[in-house]
C-alpha positions as CSV (number, residue, x, y, z in Angstrom):
1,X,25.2,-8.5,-9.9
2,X,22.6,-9.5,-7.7
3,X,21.8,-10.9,-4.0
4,X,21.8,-14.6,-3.2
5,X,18.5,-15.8,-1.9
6,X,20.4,-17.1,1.2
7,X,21.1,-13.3,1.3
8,X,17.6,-11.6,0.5
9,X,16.3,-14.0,2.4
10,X,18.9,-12.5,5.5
11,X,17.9,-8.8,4.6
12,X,14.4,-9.0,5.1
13,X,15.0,-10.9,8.6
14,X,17.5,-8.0,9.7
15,X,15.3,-5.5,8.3
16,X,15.1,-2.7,10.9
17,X,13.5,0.8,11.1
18,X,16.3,1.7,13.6
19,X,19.0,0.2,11.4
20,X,19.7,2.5,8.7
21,X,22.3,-0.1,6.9
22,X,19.3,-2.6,7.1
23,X,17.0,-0.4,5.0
24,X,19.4,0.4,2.6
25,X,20.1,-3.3,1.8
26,X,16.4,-3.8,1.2
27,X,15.4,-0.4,-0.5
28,X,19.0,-0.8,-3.1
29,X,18.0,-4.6,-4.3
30,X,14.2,-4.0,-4.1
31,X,14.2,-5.1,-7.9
32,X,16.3,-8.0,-7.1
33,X,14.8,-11.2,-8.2
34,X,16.0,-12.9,-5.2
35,X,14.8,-10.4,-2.9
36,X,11.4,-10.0,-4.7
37,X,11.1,-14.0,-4.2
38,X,12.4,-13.5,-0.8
39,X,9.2,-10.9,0.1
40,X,6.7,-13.7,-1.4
41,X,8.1,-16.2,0.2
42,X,7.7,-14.4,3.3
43,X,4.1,-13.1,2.8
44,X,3.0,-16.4,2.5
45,X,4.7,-17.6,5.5
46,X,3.0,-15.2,7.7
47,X,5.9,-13.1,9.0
48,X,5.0,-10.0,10.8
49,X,7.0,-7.1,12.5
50,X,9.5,-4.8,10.6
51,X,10.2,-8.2,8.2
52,X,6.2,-7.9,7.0
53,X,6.5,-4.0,6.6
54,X,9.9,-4.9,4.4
55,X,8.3,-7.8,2.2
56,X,4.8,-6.1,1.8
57,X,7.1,-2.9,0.8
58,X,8.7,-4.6,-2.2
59,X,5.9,-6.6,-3.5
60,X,4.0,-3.6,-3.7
61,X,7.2,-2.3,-5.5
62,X,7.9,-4.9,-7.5
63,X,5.7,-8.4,-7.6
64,X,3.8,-9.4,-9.8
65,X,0.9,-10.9,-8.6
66,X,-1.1,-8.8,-6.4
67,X,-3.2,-11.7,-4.7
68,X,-0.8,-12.3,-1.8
69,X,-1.8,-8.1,-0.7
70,X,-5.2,-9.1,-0.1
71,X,-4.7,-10.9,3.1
72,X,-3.0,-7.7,4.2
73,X,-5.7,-5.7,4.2
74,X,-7.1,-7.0,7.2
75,X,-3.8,-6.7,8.9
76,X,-3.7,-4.4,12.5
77,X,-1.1,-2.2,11.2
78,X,-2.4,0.7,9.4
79,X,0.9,0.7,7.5
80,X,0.6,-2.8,5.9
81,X,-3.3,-2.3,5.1
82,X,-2.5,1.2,3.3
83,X,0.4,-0.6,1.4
84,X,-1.0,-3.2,0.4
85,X,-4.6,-1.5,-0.8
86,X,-2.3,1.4,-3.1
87,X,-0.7,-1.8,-4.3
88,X,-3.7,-3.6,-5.1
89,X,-5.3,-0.2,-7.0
90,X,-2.1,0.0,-8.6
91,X,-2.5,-3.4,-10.4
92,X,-6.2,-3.0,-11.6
93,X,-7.5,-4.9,-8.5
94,X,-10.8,-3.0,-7.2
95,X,-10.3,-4.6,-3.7
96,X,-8.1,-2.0,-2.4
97,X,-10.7,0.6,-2.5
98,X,-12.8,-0.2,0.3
99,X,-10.2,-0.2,2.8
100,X,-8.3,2.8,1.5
101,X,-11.9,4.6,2.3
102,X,-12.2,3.7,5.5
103,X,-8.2,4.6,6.4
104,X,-9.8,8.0,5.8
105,X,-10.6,8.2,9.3
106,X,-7.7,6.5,10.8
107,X,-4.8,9.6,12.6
108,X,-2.2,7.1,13.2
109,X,1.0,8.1,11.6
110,X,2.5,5.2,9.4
111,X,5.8,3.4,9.8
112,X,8.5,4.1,7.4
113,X,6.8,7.2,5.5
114,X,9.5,9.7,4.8
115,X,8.3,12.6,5.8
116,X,5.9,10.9,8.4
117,X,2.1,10.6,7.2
118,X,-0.8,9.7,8.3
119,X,-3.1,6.9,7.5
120,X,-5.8,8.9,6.2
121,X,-3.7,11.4,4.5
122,X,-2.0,8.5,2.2
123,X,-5.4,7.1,1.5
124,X,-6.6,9.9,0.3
125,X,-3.8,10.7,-1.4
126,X,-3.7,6.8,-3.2
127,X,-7.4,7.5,-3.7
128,X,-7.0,11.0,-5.7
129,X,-4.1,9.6,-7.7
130,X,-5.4,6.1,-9.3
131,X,-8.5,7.9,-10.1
132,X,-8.3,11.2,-10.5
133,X,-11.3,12.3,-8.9
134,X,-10.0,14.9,-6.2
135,X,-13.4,16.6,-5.6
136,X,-14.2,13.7,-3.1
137,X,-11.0,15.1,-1.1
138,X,-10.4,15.6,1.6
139,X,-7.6,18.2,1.5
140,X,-4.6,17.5,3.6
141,X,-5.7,20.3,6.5
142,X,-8.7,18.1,7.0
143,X,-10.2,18.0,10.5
144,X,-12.0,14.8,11.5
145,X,-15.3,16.4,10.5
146,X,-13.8,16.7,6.6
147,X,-12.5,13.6,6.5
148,X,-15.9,12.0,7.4
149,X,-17.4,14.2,5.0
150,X,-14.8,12.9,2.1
151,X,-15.3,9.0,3.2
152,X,-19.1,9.5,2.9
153,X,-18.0,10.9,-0.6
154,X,-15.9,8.0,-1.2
155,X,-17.9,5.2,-0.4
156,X,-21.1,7.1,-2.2
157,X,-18.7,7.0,-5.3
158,X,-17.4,3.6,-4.9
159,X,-21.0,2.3,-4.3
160,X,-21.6,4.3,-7.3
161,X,-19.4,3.0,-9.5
162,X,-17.8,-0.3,-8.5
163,X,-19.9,-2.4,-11.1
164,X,-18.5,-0.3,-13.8
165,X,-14.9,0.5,-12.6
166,X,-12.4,-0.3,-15.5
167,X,-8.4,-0.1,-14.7
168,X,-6.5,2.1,-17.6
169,X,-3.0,0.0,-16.9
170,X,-1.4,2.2,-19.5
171,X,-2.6,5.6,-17.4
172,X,-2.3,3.4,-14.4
173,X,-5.9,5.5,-13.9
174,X,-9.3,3.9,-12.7
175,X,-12.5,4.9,-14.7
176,X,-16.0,4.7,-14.2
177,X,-18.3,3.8,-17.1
């Protein structure tokens, strides 16, 4: 049986990275209808703090129309932009390359990574995986020096290729040509 909006609506205003019992609400009825319409609801009302990492978290997870992640991808938390890029890549939208690239040089760990990681290492990471090309690295020992080296390799590619990038949704792969 699922969550009342009254409370999805309550979980992702409690939501708290110290409060164990407040991430297991969210992360059991992620799939929840109300709790999925909860997270919209509150990405388009602007909400920020642990509540946007929580509603960002299961629309990546589980909404279905990607367009409210691209406002997110300006957002000052590294954790939100990295989210909401994967998710947009994930759906066939080319808009989340860009800023995945240039996470590639960003050494801030993100919030609510288990084990912690680093901004640039789940870029390159969501970059490798939706495309497939892991020659552009960088490898996860990277010093600052390879990861500049991989986002030049990166944006070469994407200036390379956006015009012809196709989305595989059955592969959930990106291809060029």
């Amino acid at each position: 049986m699922g969550i009342t909006p009254d409370d999805a609506a309550l979980a992702l205003t409690s939501f708290s990275f110290e409060d164990a019992e407040s991430q297991y609400v969210v992360h059991d009825h992620r799939s929840d209808a109300a709790l999925v319409q909860a997270a919209g609801e509150a990405l388009a009302r602007g909400v920020s703090g642990p509540e946007l990492w929580a509603a960002t978290w299961i629309w990546v997870n589980e909404g279905f129309d990607p367009a409210p992640l691209l406002p997110l991808l300006a957002d000052a938390d590294a954790s939100i932009r990295v989210m909401a890029a994967t998710g947009l890549i994930a759906r066939g939208r080319s808009e989340g390359f860009a800023p995945l690239i240039d996470e590639l040089s960003n050494e801030s760990m993100l919030v609510g990574q288990e084990p912690p990681t680093a901004a640039w290492a789940a870029a390159a990471e969501s970059l490798v995986r939706f495309t497939g090309v892991a020659a552009n690295g960088p490898p996860f020992d990277a010093d600052a020096t390879r990861r500049a080296l991989a986002q030049q390799r990166w944006r070469t590619w994407l200036d390379d290729n956006q015009a012809s990038l196709t989305f595989n949704s059955v592969e959930g792969q990106w291809h060029t040509g």
